[in-house]
mmCIF file as Biopython writes it, N, C-alpha, C and O atoms, coordinates in Angstrom:
data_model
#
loop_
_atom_site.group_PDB
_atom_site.id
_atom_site.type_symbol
_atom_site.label_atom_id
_atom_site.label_alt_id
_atom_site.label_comp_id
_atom_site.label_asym_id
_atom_site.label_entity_id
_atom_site.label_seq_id
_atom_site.pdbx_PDB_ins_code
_atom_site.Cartn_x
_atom_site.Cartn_y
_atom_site.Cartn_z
_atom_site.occupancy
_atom_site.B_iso_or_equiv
_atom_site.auth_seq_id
_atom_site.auth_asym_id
_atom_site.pdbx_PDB_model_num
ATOM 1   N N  . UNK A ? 1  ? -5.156  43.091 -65.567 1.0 0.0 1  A 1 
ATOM 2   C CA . UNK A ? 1  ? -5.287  43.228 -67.000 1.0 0.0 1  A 1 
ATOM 3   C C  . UNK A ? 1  ? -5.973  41.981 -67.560 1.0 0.0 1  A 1 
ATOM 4   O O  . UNK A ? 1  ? -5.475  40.863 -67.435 1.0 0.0 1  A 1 
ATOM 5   N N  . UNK A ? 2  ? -7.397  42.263 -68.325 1.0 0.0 2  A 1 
ATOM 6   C CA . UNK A ? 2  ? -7.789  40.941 -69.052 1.0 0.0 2  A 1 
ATOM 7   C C  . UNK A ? 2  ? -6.821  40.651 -69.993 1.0 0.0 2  A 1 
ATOM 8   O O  . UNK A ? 2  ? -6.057  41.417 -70.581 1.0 0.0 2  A 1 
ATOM 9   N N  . UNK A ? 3  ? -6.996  38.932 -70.098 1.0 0.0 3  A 1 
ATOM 10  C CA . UNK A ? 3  ? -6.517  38.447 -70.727 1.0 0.0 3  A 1 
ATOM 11  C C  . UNK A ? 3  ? -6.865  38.207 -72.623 1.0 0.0 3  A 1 
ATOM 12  O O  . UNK A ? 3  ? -8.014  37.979 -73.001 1.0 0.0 3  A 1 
ATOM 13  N N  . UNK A ? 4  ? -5.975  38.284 -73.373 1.0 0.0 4  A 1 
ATOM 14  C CA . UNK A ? 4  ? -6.648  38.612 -74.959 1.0 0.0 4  A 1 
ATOM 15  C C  . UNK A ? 4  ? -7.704  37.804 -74.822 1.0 0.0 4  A 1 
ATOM 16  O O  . UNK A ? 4  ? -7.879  37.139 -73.801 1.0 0.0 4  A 1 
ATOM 17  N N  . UNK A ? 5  ? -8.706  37.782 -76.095 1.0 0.0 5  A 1 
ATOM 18  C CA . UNK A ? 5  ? -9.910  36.684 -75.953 1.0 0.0 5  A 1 
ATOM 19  C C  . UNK A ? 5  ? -9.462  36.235 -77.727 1.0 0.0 5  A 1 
ATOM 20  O O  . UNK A ? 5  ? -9.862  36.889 -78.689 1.0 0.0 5  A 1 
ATOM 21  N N  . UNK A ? 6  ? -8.722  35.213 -77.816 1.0 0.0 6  A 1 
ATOM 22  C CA . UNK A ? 6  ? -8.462  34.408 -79.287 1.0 0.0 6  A 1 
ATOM 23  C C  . UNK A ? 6  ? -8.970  33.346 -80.076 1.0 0.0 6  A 1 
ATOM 24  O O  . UNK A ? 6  ? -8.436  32.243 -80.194 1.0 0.0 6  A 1 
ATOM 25  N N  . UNK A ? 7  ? -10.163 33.770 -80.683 1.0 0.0 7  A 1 
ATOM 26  C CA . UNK A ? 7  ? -11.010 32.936 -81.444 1.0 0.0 7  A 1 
ATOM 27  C C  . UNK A ? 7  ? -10.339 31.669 -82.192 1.0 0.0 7  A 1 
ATOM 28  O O  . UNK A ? 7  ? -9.379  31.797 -82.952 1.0 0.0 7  A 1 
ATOM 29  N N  . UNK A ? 8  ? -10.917 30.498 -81.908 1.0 0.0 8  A 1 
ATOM 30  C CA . UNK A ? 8  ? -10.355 29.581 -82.666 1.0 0.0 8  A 1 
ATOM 31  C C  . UNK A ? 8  ? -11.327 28.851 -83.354 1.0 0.0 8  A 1 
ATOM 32  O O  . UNK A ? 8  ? -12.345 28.535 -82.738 1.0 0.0 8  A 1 
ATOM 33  N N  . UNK A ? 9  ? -11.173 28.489 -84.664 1.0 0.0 9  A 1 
ATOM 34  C CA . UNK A ? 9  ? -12.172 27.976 -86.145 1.0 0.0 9  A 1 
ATOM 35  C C  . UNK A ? 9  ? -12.535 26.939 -85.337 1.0 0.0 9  A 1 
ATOM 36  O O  . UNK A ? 9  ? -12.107 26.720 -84.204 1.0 0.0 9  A 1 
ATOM 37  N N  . UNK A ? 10 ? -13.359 26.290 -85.970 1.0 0.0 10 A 1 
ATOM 38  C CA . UNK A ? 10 ? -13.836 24.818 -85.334 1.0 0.0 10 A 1 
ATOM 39  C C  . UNK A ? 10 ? -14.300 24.179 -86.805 1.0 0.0 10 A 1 
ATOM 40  O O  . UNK A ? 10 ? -14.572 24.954 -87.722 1.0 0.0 10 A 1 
ATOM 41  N N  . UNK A ? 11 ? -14.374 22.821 -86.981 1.0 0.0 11 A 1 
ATOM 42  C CA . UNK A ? 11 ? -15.317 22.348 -87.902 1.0 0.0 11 A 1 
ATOM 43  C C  . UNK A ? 11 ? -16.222 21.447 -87.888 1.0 0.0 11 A 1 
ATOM 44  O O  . UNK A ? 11 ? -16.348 21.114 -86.709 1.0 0.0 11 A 1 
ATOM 45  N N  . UNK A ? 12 ? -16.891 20.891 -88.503 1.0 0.0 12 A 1 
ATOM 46  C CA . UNK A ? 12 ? -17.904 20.275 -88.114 1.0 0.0 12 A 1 
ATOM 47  C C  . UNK A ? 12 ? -17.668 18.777 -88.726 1.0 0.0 12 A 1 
ATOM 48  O O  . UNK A ? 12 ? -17.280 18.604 -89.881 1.0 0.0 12 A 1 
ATOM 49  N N  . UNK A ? 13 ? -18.036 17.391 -87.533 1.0 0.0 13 A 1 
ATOM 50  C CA . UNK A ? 13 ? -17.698 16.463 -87.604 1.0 0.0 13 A 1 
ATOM 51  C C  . UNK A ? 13 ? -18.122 15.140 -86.878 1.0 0.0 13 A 1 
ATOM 52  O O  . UNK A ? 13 ? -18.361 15.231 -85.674 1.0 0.0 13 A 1 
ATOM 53  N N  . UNK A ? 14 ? -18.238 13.929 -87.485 1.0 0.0 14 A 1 
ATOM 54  C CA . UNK A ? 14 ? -18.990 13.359 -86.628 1.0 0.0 14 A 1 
ATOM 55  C C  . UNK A ? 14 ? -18.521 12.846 -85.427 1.0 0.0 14 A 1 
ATOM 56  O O  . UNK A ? 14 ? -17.325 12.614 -85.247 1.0 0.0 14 A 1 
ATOM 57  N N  . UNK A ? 15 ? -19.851 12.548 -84.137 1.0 0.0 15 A 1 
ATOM 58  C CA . UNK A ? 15 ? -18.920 12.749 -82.901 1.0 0.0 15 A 1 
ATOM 59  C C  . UNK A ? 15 ? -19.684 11.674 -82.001 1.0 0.0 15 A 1 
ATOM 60  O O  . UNK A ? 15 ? -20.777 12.103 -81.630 1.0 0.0 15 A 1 
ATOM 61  N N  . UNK A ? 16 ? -19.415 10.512 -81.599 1.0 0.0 16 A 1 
ATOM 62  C CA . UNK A ? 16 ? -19.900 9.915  -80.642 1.0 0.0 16 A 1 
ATOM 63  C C  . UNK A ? 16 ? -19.439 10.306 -78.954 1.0 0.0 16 A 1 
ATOM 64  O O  . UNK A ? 16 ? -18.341 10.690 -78.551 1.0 0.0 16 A 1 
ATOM 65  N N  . UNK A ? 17 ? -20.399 10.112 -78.362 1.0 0.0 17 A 1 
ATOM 66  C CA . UNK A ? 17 ? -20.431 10.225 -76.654 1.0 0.0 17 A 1 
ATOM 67  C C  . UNK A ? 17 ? -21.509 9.590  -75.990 1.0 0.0 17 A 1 
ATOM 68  O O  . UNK A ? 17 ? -22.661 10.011 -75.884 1.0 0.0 17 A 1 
ATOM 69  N N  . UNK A ? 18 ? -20.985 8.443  -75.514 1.0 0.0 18 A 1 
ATOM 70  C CA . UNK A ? 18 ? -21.965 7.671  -75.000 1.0 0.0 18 A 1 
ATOM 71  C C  . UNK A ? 18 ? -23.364 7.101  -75.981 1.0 0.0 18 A 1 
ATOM 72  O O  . UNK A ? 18 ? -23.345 6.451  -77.026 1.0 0.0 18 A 1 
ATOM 73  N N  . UNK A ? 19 ? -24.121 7.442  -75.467 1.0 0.0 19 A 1 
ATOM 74  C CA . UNK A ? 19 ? -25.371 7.265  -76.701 1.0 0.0 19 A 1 
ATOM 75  C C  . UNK A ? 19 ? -25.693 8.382  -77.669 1.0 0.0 19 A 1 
ATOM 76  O O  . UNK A ? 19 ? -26.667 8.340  -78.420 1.0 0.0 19 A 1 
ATOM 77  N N  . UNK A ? 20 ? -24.891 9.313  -77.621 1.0 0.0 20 A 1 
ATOM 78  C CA . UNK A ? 20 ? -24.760 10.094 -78.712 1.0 0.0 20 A 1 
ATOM 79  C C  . UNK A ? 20 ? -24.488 10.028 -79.846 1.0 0.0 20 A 1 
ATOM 80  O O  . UNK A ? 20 ? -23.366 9.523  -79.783 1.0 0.0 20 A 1 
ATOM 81  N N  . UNK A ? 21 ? -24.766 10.220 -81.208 1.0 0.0 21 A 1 
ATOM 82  C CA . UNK A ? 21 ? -23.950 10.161 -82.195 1.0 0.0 21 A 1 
ATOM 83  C C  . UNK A ? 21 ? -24.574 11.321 -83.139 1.0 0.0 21 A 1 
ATOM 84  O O  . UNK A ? 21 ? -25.697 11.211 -83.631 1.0 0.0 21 A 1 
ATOM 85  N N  . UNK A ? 22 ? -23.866 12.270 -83.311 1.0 0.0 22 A 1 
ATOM 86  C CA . UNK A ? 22 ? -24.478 13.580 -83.964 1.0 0.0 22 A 1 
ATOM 87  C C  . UNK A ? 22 ? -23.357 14.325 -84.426 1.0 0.0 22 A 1 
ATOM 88  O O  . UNK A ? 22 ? -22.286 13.909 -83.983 1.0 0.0 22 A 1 
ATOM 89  N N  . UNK A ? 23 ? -23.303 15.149 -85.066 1.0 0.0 23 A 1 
ATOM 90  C CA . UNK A ? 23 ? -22.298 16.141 -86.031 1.0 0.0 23 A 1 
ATOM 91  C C  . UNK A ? 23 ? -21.962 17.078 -84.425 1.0 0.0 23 A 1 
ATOM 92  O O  . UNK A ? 23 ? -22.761 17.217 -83.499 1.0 0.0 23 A 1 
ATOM 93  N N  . UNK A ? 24 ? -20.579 17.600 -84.504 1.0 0.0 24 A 1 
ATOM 94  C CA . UNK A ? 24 ? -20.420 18.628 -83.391 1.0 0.0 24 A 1 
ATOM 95  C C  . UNK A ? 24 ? -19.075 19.332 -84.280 1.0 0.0 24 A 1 
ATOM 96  O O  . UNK A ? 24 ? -18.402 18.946 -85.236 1.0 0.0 24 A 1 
ATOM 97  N N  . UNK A ? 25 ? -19.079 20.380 -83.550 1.0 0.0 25 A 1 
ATOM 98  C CA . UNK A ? 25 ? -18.180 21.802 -83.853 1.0 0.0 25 A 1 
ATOM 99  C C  . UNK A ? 25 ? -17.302 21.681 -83.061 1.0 0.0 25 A 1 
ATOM 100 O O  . UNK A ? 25 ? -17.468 21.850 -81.853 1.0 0.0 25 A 1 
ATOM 101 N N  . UNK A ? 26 ? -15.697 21.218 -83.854 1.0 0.0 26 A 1 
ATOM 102 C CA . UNK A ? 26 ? -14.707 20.461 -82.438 1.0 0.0 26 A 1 
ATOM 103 C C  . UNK A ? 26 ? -13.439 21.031 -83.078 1.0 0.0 26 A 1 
ATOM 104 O O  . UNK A ? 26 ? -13.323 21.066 -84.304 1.0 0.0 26 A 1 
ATOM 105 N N  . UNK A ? 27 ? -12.672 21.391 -82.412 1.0 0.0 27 A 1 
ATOM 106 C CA . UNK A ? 27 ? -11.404 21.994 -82.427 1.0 0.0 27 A 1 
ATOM 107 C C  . UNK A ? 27 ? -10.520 20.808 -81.583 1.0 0.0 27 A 1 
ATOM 108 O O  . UNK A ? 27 ? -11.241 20.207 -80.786 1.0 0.0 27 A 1 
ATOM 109 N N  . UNK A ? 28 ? -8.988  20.312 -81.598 1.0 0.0 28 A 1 
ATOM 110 C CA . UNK A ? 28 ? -8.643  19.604 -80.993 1.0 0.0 28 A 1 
ATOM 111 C C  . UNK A ? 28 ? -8.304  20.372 -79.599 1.0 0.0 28 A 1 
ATOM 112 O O  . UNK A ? 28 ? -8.238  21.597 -79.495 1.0 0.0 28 A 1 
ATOM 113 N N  . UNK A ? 29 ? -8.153  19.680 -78.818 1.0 0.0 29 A 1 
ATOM 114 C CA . UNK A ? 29 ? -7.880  20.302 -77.381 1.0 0.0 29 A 1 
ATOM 115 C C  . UNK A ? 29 ? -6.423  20.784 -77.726 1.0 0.0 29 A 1 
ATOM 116 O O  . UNK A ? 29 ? -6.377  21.994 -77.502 1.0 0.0 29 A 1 
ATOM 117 N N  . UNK A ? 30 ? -5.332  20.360 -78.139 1.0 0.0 30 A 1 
ATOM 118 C CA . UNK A ? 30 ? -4.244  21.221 -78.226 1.0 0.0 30 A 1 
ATOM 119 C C  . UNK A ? 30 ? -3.801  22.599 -78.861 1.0 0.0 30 A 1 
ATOM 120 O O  . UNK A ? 30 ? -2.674  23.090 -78.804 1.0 0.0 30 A 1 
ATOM 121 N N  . UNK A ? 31 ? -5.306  23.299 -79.689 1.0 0.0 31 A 1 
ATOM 122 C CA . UNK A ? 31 ? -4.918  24.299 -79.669 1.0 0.0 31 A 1 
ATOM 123 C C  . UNK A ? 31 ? -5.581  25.637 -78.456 1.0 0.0 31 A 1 
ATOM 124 O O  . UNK A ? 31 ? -5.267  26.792 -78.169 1.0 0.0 31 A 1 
ATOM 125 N N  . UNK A ? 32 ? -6.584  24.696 -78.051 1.0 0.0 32 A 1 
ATOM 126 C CA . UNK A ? 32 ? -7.064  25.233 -76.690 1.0 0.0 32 A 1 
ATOM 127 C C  . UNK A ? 32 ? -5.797  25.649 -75.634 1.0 0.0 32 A 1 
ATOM 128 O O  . UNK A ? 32 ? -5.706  26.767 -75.128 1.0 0.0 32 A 1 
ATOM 129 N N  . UNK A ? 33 ? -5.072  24.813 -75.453 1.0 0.0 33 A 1 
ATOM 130 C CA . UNK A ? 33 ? -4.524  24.592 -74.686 1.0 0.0 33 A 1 
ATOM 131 C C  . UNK A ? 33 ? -3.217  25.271 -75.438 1.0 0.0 33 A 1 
ATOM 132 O O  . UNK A ? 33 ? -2.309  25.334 -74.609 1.0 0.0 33 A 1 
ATOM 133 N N  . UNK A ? 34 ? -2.836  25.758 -76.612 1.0 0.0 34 A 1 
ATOM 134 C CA . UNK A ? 34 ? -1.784  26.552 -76.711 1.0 0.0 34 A 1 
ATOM 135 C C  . UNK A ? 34 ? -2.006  28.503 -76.935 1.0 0.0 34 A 1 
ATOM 136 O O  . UNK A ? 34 ? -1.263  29.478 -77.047 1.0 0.0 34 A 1 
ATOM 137 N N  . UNK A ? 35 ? -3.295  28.264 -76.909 1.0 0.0 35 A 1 
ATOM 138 C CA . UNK A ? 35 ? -3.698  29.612 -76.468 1.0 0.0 35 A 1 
ATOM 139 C C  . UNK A ? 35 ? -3.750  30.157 -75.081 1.0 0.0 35 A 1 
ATOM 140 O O  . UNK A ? 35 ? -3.898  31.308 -74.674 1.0 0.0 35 A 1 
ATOM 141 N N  . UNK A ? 36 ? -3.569  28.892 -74.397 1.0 0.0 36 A 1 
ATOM 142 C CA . UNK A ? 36 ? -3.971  29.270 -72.932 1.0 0.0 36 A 1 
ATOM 143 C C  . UNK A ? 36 ? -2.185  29.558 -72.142 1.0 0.0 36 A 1 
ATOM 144 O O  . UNK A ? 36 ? -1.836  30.353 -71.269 1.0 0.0 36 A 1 
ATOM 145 N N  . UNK A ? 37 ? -1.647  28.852 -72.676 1.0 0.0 37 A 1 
ATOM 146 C CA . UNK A ? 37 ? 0.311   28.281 -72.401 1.0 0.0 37 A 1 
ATOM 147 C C  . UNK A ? 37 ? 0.479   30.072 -72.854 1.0 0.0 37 A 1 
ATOM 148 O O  . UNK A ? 37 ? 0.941   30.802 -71.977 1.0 0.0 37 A 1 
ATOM 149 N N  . UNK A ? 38 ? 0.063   30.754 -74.322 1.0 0.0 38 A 1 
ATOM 150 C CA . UNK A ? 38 ? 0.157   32.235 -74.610 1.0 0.0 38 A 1 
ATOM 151 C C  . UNK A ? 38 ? -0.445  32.717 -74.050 1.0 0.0 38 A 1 
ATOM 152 O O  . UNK A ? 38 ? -0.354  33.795 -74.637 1.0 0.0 38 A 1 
ATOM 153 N N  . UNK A ? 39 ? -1.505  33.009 -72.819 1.0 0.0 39 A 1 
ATOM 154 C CA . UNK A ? 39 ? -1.752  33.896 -71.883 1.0 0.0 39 A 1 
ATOM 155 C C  . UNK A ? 39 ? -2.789  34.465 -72.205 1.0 0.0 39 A 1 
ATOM 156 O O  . UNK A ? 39 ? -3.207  35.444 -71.588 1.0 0.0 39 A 1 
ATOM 157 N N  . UNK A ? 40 ? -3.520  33.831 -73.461 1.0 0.0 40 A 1 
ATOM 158 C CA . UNK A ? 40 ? -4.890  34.194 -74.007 1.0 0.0 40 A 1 
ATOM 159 C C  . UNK A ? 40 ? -6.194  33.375 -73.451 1.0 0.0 40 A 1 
ATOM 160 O O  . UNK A ? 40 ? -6.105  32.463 -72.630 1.0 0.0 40 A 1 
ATOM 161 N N  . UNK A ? 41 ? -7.562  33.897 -74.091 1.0 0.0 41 A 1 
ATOM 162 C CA . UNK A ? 41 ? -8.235  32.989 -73.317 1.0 0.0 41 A 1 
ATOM 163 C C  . UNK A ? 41 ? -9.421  32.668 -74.738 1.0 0.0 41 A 1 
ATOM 164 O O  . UNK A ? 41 ? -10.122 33.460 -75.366 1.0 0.0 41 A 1 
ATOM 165 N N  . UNK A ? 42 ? -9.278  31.415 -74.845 1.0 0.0 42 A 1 
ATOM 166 C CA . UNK A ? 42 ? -9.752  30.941 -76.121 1.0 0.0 42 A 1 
ATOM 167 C C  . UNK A ? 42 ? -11.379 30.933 -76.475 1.0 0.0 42 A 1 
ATOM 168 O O  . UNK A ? 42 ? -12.091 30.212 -75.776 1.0 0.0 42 A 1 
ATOM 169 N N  . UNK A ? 43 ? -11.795 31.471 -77.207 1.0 0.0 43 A 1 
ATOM 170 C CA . UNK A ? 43 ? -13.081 30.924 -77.622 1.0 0.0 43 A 1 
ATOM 171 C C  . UNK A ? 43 ? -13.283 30.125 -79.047 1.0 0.0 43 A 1 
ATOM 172 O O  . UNK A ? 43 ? -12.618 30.207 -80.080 1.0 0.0 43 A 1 
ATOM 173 N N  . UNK A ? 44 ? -14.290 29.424 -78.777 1.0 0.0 44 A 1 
ATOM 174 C CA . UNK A ? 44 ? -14.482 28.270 -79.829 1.0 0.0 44 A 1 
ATOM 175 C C  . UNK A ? 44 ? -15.246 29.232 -80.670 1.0 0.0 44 A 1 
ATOM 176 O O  . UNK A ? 44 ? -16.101 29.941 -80.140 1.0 0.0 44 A 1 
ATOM 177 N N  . UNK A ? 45 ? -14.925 29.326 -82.310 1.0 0.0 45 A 1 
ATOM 178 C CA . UNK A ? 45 ? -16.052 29.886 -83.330 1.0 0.0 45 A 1 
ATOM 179 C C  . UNK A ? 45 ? -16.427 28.798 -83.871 1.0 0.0 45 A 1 
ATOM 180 O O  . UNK A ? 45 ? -15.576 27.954 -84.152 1.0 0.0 45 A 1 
ATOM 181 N N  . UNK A ? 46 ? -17.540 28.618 -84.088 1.0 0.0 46 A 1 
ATOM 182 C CA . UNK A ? 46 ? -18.357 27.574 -84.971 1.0 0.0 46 A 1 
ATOM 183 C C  . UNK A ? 46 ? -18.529 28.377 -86.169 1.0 0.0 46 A 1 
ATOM 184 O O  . UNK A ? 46 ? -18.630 29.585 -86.380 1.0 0.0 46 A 1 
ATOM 185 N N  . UNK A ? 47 ? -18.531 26.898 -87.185 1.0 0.0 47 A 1 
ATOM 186 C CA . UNK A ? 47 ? -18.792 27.349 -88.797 1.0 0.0 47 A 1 
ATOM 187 C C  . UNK A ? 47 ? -20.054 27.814 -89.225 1.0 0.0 47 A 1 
ATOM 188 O O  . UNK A ? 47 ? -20.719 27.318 -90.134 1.0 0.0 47 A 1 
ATOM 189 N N  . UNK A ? 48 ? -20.416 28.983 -88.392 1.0 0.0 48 A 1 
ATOM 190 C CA . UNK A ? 48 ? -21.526 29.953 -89.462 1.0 0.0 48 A 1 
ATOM 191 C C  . UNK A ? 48 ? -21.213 30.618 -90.209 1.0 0.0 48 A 1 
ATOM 192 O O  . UNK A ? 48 ? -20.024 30.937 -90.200 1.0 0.0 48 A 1 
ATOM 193 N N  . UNK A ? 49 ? -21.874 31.031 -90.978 1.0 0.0 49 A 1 
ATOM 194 C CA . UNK A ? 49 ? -22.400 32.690 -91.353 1.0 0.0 49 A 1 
ATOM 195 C C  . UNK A ? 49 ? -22.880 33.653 -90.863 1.0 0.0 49 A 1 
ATOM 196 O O  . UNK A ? 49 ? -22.472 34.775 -91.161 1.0 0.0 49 A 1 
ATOM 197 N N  . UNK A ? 50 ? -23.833 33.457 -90.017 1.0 0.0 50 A 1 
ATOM 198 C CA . UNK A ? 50 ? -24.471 33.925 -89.015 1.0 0.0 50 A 1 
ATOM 199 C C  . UNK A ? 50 ? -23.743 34.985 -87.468 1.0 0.0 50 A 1 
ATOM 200 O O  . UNK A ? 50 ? -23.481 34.472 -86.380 1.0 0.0 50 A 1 
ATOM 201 N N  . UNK A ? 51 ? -23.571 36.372 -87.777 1.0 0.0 51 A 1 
ATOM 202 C CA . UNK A ? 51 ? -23.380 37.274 -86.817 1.0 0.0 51 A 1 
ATOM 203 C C  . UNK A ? 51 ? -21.631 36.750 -86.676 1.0 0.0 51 A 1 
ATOM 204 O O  . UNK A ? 51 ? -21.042 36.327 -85.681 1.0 0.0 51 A 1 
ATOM 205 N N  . UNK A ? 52 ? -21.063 37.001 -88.245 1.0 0.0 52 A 1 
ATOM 206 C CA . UNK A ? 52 ? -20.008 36.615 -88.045 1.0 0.0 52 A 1 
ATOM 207 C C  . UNK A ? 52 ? -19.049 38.105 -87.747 1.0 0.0 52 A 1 
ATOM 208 O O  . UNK A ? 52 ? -17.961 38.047 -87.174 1.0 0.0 52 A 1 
ATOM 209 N N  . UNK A ? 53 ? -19.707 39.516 -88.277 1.0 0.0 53 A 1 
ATOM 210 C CA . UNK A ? 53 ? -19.160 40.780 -87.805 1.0 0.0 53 A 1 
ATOM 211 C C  . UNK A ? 53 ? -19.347 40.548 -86.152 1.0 0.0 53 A 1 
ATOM 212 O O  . UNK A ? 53 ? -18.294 40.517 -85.515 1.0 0.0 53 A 1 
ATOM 213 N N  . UNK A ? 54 ? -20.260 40.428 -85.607 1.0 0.0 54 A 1 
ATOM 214 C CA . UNK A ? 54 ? -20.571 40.405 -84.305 1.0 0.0 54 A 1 
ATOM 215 C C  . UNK A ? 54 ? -19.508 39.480 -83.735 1.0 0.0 54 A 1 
ATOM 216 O O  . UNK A ? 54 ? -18.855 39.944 -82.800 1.0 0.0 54 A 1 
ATOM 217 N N  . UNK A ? 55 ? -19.267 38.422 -84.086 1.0 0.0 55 A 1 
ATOM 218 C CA . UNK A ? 55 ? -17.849 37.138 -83.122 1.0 0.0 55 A 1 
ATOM 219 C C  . UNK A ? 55 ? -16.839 37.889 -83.634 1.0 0.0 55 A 1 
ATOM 220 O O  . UNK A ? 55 ? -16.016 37.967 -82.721 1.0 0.0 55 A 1 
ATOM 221 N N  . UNK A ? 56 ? -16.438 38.482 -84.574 1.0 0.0 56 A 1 
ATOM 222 C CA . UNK A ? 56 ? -15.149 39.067 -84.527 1.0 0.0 56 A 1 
ATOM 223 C C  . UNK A ? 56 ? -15.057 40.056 -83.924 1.0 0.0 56 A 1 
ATOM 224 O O  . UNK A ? 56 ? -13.927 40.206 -83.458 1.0 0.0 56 A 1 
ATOM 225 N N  . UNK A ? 57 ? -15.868 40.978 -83.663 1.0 0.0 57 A 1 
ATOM 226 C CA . UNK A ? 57 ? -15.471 42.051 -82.793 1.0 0.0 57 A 1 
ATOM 227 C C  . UNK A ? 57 ? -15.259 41.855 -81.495 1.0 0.0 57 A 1 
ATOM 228 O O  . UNK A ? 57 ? -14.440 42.690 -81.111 1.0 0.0 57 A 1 
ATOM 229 N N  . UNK A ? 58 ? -15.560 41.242 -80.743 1.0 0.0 58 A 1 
ATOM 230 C CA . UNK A ? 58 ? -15.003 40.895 -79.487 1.0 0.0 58 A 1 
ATOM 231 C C  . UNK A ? 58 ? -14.147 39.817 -79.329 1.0 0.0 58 A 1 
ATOM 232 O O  . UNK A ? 58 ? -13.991 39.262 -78.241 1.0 0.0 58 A 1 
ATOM 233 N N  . UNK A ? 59 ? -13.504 39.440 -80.495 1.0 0.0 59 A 1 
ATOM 234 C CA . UNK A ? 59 ? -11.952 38.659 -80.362 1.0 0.0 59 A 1 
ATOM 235 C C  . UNK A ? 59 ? -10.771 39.597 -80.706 1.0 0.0 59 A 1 
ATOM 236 O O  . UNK A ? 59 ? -10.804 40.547 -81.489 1.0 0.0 59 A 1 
ATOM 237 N N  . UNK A ? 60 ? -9.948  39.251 -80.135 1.0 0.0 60 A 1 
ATOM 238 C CA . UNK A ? 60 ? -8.564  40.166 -80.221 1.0 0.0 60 A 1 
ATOM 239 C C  . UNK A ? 60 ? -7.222  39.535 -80.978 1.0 0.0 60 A 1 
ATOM 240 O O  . UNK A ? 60 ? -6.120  39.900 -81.388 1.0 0.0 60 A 1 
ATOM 241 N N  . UNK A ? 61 ? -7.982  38.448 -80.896 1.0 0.0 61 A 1 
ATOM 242 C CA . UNK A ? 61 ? -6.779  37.736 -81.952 1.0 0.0 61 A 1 
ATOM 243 C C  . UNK A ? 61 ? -8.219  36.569 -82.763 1.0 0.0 61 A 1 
ATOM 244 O O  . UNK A ? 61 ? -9.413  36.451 -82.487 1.0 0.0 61 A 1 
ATOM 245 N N  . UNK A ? 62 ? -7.283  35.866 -83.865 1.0 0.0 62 A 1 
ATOM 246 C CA . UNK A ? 62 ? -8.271  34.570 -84.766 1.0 0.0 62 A 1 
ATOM 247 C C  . UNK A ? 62 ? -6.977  33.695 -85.200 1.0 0.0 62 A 1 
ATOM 248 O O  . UNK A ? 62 ? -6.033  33.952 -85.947 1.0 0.0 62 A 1 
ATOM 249 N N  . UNK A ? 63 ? -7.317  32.555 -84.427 1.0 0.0 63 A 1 
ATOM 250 C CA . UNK A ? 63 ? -6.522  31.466 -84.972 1.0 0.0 63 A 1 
ATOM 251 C C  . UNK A ? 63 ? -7.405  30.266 -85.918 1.0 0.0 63 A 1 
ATOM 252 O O  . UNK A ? 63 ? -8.464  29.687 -85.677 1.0 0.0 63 A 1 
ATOM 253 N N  . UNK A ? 64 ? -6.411  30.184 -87.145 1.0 0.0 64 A 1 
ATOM 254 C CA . UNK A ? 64 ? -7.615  29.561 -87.969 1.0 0.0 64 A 1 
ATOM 255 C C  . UNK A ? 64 ? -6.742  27.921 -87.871 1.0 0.0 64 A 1 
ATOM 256 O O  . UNK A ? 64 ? -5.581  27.678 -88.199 1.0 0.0 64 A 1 
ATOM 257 N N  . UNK A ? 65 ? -7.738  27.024 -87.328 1.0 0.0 65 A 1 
ATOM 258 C CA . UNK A ? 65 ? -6.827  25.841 -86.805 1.0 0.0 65 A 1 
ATOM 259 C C  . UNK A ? 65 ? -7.548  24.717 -87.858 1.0 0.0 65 A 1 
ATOM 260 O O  . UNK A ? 65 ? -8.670  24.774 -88.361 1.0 0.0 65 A 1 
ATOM 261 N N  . UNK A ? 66 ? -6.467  23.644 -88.013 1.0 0.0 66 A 1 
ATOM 262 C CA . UNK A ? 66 ? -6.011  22.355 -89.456 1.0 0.0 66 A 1 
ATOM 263 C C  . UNK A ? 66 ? -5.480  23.067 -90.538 1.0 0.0 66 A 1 
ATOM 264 O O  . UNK A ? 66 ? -5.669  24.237 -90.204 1.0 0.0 66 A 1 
ATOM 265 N N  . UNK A ? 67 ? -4.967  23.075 -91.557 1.0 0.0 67 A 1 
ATOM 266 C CA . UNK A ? 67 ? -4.340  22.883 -92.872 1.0 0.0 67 A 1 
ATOM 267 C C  . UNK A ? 67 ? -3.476  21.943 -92.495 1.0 0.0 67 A 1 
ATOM 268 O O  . UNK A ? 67 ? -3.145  21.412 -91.435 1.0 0.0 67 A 1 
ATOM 269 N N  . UNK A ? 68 ? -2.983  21.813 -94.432 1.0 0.0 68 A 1 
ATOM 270 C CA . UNK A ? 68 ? -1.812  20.806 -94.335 1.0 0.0 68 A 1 
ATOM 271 C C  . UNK A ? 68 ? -1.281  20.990 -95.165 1.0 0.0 68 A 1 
ATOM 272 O O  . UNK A ? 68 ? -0.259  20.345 -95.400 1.0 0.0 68 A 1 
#
């Protein structure tokens, strides 16, 4: 049996790596990793607009990750 596929928000933020320094679409690793502990298998959504009917239809769950 596949495993659910559970979209998780991402936002956009600045991000160094090595000689990098550029805006990236980052979710913290712990909610990666609590989708995975639930038996799901996570995908990252980035903040478009763009073919956003299209990313939801092949997620089975949407976790919308930060508030406070």
């Amino acid at each position: 049996m596949a495993r659910p596929v559970i979209g998780i928000t991402t936002y956009v933020t600045p991000a160094r790596w090595g000689y990098w320094d550029t805006e990236a679409a980052l979710v913290p690793a712990a909610y990666v990793a609590a989708v995975e502990r639930a038996g799901g298998r996570p995908l990252l959504v980035p903040p478009s607009d763009e073919a956003v009917a299209e990313t939801l239809d092949v997620l089975d769950g949407l976790l919308f990750s930060g508030g406070s």
